[in-house]
PDB file of N, H, CA, C and O in Angstrom:
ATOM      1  N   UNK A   1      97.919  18.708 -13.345  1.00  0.00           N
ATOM      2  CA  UNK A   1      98.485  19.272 -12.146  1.00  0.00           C
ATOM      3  C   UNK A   1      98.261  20.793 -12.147  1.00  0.00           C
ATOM      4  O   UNK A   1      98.415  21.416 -13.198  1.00  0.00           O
ATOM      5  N   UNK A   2      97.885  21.448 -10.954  1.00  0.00           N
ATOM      6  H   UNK A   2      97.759  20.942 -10.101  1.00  0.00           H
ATOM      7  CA  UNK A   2      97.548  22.574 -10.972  1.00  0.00           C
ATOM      8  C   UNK A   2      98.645  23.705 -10.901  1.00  0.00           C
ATOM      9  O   UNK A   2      99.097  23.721  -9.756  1.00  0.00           O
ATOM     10  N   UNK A   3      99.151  24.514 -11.582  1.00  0.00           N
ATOM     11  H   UNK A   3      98.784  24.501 -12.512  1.00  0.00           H
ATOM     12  CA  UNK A   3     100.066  25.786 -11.568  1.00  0.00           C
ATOM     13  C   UNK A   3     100.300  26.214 -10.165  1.00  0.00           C
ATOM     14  O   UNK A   3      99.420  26.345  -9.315  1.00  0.00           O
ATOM     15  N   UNK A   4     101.494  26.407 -10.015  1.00  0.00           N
ATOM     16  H   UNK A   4     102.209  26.301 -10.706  1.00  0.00           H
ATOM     17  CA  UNK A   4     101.444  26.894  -8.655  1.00  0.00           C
ATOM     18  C   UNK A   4     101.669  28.599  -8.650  1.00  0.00           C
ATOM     19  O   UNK A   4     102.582  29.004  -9.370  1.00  0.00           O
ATOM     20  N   UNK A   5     101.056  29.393  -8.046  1.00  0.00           N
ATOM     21  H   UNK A   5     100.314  29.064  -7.461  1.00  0.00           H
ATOM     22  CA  UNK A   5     100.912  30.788  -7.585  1.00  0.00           C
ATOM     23  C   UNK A   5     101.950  31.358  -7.394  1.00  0.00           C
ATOM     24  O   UNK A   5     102.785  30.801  -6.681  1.00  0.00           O
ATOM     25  N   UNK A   6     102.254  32.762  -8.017  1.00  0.00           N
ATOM     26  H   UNK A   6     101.575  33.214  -8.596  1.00  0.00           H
ATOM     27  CA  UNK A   6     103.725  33.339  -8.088  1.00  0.00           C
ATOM     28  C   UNK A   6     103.496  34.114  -6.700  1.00  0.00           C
ATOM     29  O   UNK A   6     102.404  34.480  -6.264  1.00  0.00           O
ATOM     30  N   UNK A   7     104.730  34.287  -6.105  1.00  0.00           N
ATOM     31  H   UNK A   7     105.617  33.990  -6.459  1.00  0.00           H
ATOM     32  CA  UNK A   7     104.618  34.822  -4.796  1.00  0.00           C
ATOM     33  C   UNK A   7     106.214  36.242  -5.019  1.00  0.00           C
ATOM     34  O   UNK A   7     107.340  36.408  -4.550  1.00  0.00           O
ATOM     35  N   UNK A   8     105.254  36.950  -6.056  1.00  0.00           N
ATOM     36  H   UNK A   8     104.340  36.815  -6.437  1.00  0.00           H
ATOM     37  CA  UNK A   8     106.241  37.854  -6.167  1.00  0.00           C
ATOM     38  C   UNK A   8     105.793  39.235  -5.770  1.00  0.00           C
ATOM     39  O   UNK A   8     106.445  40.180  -6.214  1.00  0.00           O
ATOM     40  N   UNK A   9     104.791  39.463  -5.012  1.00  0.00           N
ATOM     41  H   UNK A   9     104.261  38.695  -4.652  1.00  0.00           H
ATOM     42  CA  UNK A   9     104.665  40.823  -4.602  1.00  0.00           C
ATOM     43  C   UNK A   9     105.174  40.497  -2.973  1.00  0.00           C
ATOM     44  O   UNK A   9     105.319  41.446  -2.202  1.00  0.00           O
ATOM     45  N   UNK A  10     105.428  39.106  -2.527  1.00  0.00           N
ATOM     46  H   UNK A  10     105.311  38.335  -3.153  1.00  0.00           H
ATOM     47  CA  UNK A  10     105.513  39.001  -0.932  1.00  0.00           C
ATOM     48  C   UNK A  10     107.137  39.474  -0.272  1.00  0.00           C
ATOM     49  O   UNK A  10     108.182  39.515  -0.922  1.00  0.00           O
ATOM     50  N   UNK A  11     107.064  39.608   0.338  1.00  0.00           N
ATOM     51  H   UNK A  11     106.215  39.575   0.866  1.00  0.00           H
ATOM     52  CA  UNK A  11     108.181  40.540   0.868  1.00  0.00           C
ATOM     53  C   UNK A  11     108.497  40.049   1.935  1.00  0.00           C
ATOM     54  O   UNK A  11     107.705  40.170   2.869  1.00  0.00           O
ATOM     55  N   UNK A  12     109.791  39.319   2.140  1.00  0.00           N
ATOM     56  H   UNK A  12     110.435  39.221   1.381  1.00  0.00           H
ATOM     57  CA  UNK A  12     109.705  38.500   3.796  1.00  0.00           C
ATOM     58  C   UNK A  12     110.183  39.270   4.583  1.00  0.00           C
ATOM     59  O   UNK A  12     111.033  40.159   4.544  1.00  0.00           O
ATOM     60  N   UNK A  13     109.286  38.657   5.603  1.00  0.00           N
ATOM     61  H   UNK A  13     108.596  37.934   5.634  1.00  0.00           H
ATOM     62  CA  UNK A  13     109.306  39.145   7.111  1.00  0.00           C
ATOM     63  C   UNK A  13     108.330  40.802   7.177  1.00  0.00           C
ATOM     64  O   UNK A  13     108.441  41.872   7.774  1.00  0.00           O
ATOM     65  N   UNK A  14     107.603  40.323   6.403  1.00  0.00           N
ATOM     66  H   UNK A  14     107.512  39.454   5.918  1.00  0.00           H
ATOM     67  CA  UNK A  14     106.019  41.305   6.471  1.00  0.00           C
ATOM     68  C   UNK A  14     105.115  40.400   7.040  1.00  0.00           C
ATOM     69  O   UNK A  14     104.051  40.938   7.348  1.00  0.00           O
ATOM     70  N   UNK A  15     105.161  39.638   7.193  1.00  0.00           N
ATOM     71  H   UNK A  15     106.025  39.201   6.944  1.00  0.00           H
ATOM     72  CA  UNK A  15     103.595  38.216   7.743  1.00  0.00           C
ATOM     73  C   UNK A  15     103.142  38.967   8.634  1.00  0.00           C
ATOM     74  O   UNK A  15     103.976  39.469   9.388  1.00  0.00           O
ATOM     75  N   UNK A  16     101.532  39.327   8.871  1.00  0.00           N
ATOM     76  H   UNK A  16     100.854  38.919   8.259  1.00  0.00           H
ATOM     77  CA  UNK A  16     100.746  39.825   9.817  1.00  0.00           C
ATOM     78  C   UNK A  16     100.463  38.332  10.675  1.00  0.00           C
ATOM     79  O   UNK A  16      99.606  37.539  10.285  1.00  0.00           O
ATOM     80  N   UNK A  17     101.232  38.108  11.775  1.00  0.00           N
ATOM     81  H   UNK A  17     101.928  38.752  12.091  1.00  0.00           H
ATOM     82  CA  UNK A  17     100.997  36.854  12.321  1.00  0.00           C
ATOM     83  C   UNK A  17     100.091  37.501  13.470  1.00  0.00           C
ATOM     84  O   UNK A  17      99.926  38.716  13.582  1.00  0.00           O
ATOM     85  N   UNK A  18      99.528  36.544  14.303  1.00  0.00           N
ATOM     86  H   UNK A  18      99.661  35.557  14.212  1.00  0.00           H
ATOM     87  CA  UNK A  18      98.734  36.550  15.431  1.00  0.00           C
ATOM     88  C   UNK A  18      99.712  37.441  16.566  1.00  0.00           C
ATOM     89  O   UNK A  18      99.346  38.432  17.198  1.00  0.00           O
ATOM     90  N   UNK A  19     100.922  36.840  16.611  1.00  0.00           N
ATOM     91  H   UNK A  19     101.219  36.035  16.097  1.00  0.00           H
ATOM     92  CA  UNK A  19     101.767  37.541  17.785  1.00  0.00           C
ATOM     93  C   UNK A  19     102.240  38.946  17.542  1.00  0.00           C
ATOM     94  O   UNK A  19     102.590  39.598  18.526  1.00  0.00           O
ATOM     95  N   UNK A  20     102.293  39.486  16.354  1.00  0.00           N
ATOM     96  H   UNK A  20     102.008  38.957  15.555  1.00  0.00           H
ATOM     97  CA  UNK A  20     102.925  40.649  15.747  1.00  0.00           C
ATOM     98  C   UNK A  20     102.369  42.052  17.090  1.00  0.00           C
ATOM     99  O   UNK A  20     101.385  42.124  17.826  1.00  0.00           O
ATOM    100  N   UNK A  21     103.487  42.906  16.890  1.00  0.00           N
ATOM    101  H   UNK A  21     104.287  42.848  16.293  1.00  0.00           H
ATOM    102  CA  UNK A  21     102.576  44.041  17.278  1.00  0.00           C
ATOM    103  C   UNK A  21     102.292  44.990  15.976  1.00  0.00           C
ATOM    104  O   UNK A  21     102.718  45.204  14.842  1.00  0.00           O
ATOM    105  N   UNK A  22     100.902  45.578  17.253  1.00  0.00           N
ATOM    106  H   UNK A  22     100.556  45.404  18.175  1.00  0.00           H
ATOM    107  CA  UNK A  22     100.134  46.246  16.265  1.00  0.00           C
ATOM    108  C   UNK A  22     100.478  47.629  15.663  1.00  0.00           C
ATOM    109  O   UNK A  22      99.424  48.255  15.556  1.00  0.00           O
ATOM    110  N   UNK A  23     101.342  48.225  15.306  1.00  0.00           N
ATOM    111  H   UNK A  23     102.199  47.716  15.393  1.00  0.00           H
ATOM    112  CA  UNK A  23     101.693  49.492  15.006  1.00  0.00           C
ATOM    113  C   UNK A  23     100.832  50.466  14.646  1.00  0.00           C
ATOM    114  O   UNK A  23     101.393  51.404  14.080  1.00  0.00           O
ATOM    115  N   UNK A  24     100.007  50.540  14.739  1.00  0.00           N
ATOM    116  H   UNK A  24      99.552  49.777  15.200  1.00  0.00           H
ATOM    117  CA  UNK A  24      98.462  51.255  14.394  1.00  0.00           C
ATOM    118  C   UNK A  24      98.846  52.882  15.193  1.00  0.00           C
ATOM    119  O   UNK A  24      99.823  53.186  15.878  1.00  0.00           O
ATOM    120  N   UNK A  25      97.948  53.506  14.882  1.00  0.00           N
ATOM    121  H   UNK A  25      97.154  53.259  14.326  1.00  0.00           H
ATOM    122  CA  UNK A  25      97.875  54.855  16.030  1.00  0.00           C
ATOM    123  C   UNK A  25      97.535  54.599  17.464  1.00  0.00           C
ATOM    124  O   UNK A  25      96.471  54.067  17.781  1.00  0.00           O
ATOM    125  N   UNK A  26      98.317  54.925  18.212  1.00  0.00           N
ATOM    126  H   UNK A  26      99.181  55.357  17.954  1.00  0.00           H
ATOM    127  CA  UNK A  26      98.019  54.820  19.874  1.00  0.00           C
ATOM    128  C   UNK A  26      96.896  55.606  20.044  1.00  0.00           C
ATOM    129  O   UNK A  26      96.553  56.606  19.414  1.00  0.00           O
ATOM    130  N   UNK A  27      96.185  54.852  21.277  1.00  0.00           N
ATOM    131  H   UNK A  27      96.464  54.039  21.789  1.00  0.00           H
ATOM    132  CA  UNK A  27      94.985  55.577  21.467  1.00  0.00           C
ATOM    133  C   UNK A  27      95.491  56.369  22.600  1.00  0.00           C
ATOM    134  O   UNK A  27      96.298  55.910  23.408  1.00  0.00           O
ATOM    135  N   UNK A  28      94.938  57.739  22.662  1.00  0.00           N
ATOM    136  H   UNK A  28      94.282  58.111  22.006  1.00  0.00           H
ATOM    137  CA  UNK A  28      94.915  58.788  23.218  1.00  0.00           C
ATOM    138  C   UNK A  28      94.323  59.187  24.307  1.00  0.00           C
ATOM    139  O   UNK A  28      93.346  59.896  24.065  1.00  0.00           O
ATOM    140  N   UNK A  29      94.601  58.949  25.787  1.00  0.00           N
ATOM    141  H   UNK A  29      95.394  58.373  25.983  1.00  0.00           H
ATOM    142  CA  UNK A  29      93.494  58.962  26.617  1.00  0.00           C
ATOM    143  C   UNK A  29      93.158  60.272  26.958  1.00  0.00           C
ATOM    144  O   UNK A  29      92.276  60.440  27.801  1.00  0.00           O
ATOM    145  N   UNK A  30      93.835  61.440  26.332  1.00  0.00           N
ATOM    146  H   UNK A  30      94.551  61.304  25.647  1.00  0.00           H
ATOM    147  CA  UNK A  30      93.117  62.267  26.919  1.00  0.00           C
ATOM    148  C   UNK A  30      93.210  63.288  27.653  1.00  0.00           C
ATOM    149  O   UNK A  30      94.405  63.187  27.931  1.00  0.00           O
ATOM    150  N   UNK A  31      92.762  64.477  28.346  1.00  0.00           N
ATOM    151  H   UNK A  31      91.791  64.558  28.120  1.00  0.00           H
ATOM    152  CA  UNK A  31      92.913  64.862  29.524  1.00  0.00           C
ATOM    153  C   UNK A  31      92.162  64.323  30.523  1.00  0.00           C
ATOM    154  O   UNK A  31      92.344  64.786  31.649  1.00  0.00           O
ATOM    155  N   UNK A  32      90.967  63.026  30.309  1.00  0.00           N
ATOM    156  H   UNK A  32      90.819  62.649  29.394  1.00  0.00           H
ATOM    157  CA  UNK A  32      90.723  62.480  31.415  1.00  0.00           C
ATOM    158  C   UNK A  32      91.113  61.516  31.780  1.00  0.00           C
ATOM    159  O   UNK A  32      90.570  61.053  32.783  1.00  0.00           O
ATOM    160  N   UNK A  33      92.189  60.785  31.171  1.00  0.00           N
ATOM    161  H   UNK A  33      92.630  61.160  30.356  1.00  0.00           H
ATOM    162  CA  UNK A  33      93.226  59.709  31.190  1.00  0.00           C
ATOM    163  C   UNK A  33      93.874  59.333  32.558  1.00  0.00           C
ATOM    164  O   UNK A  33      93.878  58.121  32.773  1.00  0.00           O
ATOM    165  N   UNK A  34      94.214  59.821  33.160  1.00  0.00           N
ATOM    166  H   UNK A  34      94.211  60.805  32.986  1.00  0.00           H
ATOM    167  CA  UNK A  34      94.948  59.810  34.148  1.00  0.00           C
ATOM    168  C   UNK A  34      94.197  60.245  35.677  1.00  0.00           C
ATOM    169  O   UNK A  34      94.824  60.454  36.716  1.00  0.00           O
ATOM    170  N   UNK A  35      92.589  60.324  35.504  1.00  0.00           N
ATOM    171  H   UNK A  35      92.079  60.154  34.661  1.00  0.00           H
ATOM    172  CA  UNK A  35      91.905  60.473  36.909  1.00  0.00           C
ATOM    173  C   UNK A  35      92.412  59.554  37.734  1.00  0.00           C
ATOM    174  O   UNK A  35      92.863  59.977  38.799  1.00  0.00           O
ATOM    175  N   UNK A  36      92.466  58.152  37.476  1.00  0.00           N
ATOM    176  H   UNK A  36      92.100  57.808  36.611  1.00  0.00           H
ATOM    177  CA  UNK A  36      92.222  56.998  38.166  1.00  0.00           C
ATOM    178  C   UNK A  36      93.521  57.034  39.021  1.00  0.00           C
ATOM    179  O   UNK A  36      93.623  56.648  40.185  1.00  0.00           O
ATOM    180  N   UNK A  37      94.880  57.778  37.923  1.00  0.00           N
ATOM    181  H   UNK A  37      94.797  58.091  36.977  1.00  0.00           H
ATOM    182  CA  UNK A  37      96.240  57.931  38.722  1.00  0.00           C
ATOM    183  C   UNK A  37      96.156  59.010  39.848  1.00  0.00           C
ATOM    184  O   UNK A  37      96.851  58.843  40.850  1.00  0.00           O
ATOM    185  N   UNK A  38      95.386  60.054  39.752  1.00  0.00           N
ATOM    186  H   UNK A  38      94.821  60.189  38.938  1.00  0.00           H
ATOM    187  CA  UNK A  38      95.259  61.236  40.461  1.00  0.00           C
ATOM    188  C   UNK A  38      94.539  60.465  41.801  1.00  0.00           C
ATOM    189  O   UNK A  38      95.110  60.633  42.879  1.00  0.00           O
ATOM    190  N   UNK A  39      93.548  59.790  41.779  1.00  0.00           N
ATOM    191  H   UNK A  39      93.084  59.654  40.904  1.00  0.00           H
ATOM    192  CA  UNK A  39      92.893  59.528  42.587  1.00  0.00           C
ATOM    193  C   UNK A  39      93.273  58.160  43.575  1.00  0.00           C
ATOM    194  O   UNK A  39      92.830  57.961  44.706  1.00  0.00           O
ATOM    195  N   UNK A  40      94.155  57.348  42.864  1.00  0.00           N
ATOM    196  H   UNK A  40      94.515  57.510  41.945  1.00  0.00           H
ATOM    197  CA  UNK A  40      95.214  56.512  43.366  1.00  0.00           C
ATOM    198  C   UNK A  40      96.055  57.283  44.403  1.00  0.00           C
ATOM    199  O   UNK A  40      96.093  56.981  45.596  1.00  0.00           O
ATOM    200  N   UNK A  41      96.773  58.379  43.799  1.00  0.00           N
ATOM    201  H   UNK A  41      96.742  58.625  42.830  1.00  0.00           H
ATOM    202  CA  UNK A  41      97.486  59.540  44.479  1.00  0.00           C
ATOM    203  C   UNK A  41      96.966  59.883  45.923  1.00  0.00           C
ATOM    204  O   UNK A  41      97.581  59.446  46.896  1.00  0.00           O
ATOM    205  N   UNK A  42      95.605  60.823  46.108  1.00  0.00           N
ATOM    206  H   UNK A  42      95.105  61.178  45.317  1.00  0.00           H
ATOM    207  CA  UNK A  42      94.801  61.382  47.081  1.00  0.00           C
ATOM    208  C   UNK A  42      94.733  60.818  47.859  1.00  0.00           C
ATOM    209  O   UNK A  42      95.222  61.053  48.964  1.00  0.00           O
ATOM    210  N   UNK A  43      93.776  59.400  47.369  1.00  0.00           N
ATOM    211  H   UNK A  43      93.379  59.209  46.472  1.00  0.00           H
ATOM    212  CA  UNK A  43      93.823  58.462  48.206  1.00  0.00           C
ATOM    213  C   UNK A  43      94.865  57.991  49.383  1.00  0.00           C
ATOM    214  O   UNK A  43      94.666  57.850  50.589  1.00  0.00           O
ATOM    215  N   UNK A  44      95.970  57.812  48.648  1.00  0.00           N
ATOM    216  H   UNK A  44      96.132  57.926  47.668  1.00  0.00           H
ATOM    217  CA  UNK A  44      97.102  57.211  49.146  1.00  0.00           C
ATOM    218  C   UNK A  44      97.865  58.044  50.405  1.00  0.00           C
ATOM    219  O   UNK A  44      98.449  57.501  51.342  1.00  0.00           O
ATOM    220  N   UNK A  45      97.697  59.646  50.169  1.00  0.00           N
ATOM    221  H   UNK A  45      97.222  60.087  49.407  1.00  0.00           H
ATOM    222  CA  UNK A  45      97.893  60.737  50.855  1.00  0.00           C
ATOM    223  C   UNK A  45      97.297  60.881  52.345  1.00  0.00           C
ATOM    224  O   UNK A  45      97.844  61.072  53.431  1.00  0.00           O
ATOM    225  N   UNK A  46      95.755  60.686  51.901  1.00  0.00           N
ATOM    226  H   UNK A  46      95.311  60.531  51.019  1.00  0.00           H
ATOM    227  CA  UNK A  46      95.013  60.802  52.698  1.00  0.00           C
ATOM    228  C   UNK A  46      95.131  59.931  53.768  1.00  0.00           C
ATOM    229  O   UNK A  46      95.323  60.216  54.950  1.00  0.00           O
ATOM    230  N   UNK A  47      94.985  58.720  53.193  1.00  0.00           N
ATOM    231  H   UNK A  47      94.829  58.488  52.233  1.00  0.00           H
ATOM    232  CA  UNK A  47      95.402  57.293  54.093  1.00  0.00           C
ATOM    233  C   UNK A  47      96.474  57.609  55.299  1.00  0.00           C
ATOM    234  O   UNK A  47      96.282  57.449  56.504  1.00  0.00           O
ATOM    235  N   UNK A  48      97.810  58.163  54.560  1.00  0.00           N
ATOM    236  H   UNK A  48      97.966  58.293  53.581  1.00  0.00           H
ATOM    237  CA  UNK A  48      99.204  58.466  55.421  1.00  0.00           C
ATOM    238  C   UNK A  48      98.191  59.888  56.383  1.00  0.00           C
ATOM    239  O   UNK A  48      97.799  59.590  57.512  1.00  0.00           O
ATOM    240  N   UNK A  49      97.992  60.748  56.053  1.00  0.00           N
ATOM    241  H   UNK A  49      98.310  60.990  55.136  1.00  0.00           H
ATOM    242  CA  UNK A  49      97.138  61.627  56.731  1.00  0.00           C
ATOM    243  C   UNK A  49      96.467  61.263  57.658  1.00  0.00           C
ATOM    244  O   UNK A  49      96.750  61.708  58.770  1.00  0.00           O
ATOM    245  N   UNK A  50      95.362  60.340  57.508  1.00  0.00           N
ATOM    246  H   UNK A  50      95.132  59.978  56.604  1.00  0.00           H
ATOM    247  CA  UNK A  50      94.762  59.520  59.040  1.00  0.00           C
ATOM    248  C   UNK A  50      95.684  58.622  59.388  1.00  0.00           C
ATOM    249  O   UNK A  50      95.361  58.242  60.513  1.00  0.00           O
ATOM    250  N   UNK A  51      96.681  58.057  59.035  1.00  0.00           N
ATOM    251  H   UNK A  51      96.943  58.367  58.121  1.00  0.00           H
ATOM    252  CA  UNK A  51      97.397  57.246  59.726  1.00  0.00           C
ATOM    253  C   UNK A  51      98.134  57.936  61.232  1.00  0.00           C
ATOM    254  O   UNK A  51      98.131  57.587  62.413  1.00  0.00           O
ATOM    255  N   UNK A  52      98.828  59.261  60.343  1.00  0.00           N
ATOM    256  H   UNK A  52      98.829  59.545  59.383  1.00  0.00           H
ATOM    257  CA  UNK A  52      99.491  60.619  61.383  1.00  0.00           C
ATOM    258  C   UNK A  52      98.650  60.862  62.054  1.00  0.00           C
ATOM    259  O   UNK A  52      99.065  60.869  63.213  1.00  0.00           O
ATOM    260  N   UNK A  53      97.619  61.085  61.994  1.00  0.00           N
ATOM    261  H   UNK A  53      97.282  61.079  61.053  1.00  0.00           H
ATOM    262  CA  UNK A  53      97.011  61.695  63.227  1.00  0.00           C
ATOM    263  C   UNK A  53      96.107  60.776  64.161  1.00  0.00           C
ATOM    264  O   UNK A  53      95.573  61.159  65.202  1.00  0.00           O
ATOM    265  N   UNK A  54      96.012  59.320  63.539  1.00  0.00           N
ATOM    266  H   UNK A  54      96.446  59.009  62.693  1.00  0.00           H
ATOM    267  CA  UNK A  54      95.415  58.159  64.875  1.00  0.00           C
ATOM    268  C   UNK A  54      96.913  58.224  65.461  1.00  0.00           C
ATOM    269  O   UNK A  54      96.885  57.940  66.658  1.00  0.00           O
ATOM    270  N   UNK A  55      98.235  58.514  64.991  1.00  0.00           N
ATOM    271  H   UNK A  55      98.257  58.745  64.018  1.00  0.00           H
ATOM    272  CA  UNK A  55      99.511  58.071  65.498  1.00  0.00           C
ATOM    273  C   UNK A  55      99.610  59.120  66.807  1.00  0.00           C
ATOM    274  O   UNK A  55     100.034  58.765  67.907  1.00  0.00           O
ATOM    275  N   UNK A  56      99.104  60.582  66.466  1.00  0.00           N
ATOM    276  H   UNK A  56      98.759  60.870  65.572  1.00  0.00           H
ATOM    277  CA  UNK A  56      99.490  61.270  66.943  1.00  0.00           C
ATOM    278  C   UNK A  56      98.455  61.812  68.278  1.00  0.00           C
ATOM    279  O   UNK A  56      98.853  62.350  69.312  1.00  0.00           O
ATOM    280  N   UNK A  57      97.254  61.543  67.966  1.00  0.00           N
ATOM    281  H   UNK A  57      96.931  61.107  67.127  1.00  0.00           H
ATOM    282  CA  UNK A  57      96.177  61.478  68.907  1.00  0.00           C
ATOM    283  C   UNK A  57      95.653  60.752  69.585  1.00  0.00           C
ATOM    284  O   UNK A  57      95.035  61.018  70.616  1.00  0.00           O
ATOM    285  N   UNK A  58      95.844  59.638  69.052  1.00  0.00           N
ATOM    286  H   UNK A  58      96.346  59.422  68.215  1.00  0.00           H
ATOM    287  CA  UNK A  58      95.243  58.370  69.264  1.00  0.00           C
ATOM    288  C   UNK A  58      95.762  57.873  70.752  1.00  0.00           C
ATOM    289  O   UNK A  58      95.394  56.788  71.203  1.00  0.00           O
TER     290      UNK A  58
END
């Protein structure tokens, strides 16, 4: 019969399971991180901007 394996360095509730989160270093987007929000923004401005003035001319 084969010896069974000491499990004395394991430490419960360390298991790297599939669901775990990853605690790693966050990635950093940047100062160009946030164009897509800026431009979400403008956009959105602009839109209300021609909206006012087909409202108002139109």
């Amino acid at each position: 019969m084969a010896a069974r394996k000491k499990k004395s360095n394991r430490r419960p509730g360390r298991g790297k399971g599939a669901n775990d989160i990853h605690r790693g270093p966050t990635r950093d987007p940047g100062p160009t991180g946030n164009v897509g929000c800026w431009f979400i923004l403008i956009a959105m401005v602009g839109i209300g901007i021609m909206i006012l003035l087909f409202e108002l001319f139109g």
